[in-house]
Z-matrix of the N, CA and C atoms (Angstrom, degrees):
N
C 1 1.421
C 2 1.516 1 109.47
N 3 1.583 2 109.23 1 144.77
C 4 1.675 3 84.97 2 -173.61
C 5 1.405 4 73.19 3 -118.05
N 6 1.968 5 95.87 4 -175.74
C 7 1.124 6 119.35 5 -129.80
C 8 1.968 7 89.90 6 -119.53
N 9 1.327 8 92.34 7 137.66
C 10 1.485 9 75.01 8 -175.44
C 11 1.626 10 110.33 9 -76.52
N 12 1.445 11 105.34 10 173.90
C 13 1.484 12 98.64 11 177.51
C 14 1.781 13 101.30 12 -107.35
N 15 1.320 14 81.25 13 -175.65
C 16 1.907 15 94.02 14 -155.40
C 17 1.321 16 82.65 15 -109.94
N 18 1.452 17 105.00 16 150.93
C 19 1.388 18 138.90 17 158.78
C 20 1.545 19 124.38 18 -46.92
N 21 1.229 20 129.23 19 100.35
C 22 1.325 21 117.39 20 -171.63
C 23 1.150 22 96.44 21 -81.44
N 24 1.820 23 127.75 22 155.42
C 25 1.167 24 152.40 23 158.07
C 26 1.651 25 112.96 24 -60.02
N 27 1.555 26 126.71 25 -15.60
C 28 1.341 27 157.04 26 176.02
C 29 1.364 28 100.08 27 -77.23
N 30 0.934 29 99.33 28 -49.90
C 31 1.991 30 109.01 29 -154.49
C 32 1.743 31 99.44 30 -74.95
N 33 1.670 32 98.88 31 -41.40
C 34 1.567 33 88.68 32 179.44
C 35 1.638 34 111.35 33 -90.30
N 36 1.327 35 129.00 34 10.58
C 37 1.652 36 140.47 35 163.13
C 38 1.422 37 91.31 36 -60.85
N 39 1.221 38 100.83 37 -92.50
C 40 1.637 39 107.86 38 -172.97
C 41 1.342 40 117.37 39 -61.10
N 42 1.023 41 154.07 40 59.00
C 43 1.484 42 169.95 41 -131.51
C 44 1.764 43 96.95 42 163.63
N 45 1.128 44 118.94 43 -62.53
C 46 1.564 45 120.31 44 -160.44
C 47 1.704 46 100.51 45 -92.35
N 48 1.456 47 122.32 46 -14.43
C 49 1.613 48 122.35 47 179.32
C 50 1.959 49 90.41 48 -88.96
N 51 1.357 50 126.88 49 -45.93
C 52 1.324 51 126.26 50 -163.76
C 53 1.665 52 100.41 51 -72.73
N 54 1.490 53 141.08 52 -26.95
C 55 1.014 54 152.52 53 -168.54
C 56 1.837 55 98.93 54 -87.76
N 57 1.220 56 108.24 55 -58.91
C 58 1.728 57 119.66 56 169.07
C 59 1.855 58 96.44 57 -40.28
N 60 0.844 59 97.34 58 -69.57
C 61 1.709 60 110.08 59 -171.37
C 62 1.499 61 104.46 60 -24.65
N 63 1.582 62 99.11 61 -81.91
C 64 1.505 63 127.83 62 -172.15
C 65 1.532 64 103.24 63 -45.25
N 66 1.258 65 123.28 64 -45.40
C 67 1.702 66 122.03 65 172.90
C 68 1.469 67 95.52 66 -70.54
N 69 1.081 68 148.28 67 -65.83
C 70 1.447 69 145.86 68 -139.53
C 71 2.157 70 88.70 69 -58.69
N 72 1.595 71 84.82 70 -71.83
C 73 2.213 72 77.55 71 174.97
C 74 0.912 73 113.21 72 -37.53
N 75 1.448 74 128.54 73 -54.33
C 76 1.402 75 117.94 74 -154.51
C 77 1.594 76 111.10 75 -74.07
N 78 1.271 77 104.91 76 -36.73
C 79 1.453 78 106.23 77 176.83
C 80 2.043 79 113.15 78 -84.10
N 81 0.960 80 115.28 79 5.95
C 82 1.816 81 130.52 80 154.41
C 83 1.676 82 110.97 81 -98.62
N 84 0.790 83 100.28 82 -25.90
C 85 2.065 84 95.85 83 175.60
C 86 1.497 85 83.57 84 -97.02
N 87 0.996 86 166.42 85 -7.09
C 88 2.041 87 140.07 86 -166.41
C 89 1.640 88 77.82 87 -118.04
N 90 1.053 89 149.53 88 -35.50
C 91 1.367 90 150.43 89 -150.65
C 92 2.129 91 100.18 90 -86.15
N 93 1.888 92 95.19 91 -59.59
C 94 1.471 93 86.58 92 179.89
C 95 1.780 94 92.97 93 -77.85
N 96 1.091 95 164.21 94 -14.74
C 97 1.646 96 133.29 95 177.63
C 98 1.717 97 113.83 96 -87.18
N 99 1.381 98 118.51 97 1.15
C 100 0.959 99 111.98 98 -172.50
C 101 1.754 100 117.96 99 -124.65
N 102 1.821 101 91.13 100 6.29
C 103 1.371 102 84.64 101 161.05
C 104 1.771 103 116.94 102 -149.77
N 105 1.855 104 70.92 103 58.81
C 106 2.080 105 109.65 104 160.07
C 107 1.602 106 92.94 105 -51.75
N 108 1.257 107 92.65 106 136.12
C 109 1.573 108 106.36 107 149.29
C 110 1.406 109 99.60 108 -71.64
N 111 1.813 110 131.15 109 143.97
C 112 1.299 111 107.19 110 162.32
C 113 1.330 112 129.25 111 -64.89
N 114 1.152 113 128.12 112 -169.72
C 115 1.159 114 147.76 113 175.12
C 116 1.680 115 127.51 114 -77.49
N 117 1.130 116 114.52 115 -37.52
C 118 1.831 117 123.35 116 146.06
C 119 1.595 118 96.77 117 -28.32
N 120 1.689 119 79.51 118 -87.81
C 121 1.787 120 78.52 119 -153.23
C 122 1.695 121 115.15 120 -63.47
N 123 0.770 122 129.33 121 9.26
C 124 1.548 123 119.62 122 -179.82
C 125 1.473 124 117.84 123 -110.18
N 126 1.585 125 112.41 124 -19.77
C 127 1.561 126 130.05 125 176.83
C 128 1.480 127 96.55 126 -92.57
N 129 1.741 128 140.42 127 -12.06
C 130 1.645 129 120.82 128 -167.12
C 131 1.477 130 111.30 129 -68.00
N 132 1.203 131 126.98 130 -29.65
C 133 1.487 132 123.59 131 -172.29
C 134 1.812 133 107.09 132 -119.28
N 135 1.351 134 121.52 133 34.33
C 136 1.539 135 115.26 134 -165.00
C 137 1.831 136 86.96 135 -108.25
N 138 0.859 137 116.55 136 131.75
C 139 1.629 138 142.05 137 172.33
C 140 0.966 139 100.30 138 -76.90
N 141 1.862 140 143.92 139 117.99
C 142 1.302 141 131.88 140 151.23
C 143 2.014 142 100.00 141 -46.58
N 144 1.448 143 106.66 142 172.14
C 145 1.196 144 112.53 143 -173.25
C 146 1.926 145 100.16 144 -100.00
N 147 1.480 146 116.29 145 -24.44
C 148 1.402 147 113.01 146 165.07
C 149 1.413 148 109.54 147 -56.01
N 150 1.245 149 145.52 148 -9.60
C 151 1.532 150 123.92 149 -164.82
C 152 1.611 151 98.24 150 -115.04
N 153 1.094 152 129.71 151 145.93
C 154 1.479 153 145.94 152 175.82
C 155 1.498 154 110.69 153 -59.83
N 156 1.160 155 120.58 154 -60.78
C 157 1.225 156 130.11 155 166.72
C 158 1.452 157 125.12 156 -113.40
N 159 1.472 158 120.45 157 -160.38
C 160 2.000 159 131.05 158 164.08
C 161 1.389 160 73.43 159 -84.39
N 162 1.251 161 133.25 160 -79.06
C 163 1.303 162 97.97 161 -134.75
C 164 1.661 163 140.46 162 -84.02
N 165 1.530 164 90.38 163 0.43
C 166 2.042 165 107.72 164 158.77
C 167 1.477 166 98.08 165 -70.95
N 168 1.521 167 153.54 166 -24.54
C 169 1.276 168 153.38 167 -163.29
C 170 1.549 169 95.51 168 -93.39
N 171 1.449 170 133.68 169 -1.65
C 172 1.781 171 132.13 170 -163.03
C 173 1.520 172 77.29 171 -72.89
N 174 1.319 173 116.44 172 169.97
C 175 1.452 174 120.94 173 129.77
C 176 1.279 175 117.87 174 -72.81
N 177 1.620 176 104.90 175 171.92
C 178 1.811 177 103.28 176 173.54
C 179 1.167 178 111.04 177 -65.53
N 180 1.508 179 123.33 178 170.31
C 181 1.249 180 124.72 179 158.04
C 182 1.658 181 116.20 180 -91.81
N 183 1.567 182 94.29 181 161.47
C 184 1.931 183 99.35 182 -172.73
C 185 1.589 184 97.79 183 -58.78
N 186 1.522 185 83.05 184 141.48
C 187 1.991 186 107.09 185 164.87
C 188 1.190 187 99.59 186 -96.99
N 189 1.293 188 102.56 187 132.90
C 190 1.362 189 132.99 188 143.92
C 191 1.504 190 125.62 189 -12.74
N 192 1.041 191 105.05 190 151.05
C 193 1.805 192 117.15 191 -175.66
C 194 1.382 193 109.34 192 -81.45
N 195 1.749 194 135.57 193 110.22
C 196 1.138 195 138.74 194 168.17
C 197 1.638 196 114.22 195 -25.07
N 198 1.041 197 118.63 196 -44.25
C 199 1.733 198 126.69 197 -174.36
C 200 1.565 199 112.29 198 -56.31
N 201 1.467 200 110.67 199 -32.69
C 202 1.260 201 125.16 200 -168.29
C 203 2.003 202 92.66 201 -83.18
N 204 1.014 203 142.32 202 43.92
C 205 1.095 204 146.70 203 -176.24
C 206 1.056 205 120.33 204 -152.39
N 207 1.645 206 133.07 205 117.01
C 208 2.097 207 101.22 206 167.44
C 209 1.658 208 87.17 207 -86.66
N 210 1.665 209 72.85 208 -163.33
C 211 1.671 210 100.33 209 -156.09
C 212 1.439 211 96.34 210 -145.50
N 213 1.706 212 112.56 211 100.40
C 214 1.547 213 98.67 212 -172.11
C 215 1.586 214 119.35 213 -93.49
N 216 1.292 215 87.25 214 16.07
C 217 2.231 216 106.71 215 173.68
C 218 1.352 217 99.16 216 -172.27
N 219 1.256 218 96.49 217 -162.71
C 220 2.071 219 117.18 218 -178.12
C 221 1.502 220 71.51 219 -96.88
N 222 1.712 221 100.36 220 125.53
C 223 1.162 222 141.30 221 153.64
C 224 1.401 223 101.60 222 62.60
N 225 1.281 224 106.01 223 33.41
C 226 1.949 225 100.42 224 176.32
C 227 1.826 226 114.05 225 60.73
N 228 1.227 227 77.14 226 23.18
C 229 1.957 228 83.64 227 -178.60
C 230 1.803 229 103.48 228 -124.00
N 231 1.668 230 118.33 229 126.22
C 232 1.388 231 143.78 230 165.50
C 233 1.598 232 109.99 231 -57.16
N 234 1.634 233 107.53 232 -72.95
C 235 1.224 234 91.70 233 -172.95
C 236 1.953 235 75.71 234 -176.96
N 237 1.494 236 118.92 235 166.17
C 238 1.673 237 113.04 236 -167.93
C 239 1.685 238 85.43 237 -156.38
N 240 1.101 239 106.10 238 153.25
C 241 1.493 240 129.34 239 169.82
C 242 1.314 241 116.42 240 -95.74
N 243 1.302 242 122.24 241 116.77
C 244 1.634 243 119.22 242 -171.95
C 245 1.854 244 99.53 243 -139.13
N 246 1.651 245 104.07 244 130.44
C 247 1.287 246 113.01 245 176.40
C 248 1.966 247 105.40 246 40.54
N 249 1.222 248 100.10 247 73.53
C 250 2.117 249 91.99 248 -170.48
C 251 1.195 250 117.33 249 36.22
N 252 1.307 251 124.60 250 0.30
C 253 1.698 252 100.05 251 158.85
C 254 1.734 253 141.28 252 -106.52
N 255 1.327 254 125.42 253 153.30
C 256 1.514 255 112.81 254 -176.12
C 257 1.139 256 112.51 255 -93.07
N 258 1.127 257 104.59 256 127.21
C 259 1.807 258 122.98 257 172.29
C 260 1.486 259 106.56 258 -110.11
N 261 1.807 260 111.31 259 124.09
C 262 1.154 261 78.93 260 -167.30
C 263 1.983 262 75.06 261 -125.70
N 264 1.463 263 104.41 262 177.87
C 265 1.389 264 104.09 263 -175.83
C 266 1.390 265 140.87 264 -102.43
């Protein structure tokens, strides 16, 4: 029969420093993701780097109401010449 072996006083050092460890990260990674500034406030004034300025980055402004327009044909077009032929509208 063999004999069991004994518990080193070593074995549970490094057992309780590798366990310390593993909490210490885990509790430094949940600590830096959870105290993000959100995302509102840190994206309101950031310029993509494609746009020249803020104000090529605006959106457009609202268009206008179709009604507020005539329409003196389909699509503001009479009649056009394409490859010698007449198209007219």
């Amino acid at each position: 029969m063999k004999k069991k072996q004994a518990i080193k006083p070593a074995d549970w050092k490094f057992f309780a420093v590798l366990v310390a460890t593993a909490l210490a990260l885990g509790g430094a990674i949940c600590y830096i993701f959870l105290t993000q500034p959100g995302t509102r406030a840190t994206t309101q004034h950031v310029r993509p780097l494609y746009f020249s300025s803020v104000e090529a980055a605006k959106p457009f402004p609202q268009t206008l109401d179709p009604s507020q327009f005539s329409s003196p044909g389909r699509f503001g077009i009479k009649s056009c010449r394409t490859r010698g032929r007449r198209f007219s509208v």
